[in-house]
C-alpha positions in Angstrom: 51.9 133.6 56.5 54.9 134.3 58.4 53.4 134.4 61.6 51.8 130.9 61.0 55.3 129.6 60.2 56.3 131.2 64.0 53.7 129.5 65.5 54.3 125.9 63.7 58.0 126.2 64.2 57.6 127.1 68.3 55.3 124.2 68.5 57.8 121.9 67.1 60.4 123.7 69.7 58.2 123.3 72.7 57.6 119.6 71.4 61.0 118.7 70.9 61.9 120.5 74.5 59.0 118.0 75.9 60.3 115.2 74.3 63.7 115.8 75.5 62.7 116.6 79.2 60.7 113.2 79.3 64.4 111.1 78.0 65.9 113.5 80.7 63.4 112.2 83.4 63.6 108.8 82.5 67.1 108.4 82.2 67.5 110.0 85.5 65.2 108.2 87.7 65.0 105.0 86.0 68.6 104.5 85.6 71.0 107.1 86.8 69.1 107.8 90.2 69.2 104.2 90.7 72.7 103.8 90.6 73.7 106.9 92.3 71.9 105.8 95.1 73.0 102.7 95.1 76.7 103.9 95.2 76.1 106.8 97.8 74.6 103.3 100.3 77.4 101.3 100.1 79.9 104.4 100.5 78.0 105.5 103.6 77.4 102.3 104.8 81.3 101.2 104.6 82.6 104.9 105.9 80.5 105.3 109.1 79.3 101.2 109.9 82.4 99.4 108.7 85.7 101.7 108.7 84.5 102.7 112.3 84.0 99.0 114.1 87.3 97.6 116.2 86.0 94.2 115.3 87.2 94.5 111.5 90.4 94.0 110.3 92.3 96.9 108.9 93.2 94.7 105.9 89.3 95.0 105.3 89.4 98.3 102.4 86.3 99.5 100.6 87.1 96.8 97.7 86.6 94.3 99.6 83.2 95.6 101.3 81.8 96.5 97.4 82.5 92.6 96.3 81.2 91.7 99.9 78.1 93.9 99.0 77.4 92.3 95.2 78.0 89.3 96.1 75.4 89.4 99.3 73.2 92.5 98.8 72.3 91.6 94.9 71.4 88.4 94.5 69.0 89.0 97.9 67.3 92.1 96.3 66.9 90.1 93.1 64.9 87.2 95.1 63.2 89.7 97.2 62.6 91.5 93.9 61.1 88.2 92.4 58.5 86.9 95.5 57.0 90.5 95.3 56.6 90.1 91.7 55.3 86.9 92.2 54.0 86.9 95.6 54.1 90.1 97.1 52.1 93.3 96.2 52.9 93.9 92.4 49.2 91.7 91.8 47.3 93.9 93.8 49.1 97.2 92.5 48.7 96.0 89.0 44.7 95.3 89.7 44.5 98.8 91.2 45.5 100.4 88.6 43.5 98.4 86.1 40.2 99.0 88.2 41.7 102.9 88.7 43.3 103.9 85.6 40.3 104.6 83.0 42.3 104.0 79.5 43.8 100.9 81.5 40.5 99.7 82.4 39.3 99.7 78.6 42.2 98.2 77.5 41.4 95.0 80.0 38.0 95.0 78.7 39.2 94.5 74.9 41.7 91.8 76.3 39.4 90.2 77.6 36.7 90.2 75.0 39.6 89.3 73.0 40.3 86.3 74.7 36.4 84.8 74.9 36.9 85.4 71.2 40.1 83.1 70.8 38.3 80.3 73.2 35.7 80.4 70.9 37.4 80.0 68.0 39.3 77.3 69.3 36.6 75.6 70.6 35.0 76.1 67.0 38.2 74.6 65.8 38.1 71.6 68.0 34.9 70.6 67.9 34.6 70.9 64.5 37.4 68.2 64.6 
């Protein structure tokens, strides 16, 4: 009996270990990486492009560069970000995976299905009318 509680309880360790290393990963690369990154560009960028050209002012500090940044750099990653989303390669990437991804593939078949279903009902519905 006590060696079936060992077992259960290390299960529930190793699960709550797992659980904990996928928030870790997530957090990480969706978030922190992202900003980290983003940070360690426009530091390099300003310390080796900028703070080294004669052509810029030395009134022109690392403030200044970051609001220059945001204001330029974010809005054109957000548009860029929308025409690939709408335009660009997220389609395609989203029908490979649907025509890849097995569990993905099913779940587009019941969608589907699911949809003739509603057309039929509302054509029921509106012909009945």
């Amino acid at each position: 009996m006590n060696e079936k509680f060992v077992k259960k309880e290390l299960k529930s360790q190793l699960l709550n270990i797992s659980r904990l290393r996928t928030y870790f990963l997530r957090g990480h690369s969706n978030w922190f990486a992202y900003v980290m990154s983003l940070l360690n560009f426009v530091t390099i960028s300003f310390y080796l492009l900028i703070e080294n050209l004669t052509i810029v002012s030395d009134n022109f500090k690392f403030r200044h560069y970051v609001l220059l940044f945001v204001v330029v750099y974010l809005p054109l990653a957000i548009i860029v970000g929308y025409f690939d989303m709408t335009r660009g390669t997220y389609r395609v990437e989203q029908k490979m995976a649907k025509e890849l991804s097995p569990l993905w593939k099913e779940v587009f078949e019941k969608l589907d299905a699911l949809g003739m279903k509603q057309n039929e009902i509302i054509d029921s519905i509106t012909n009945a009318e």
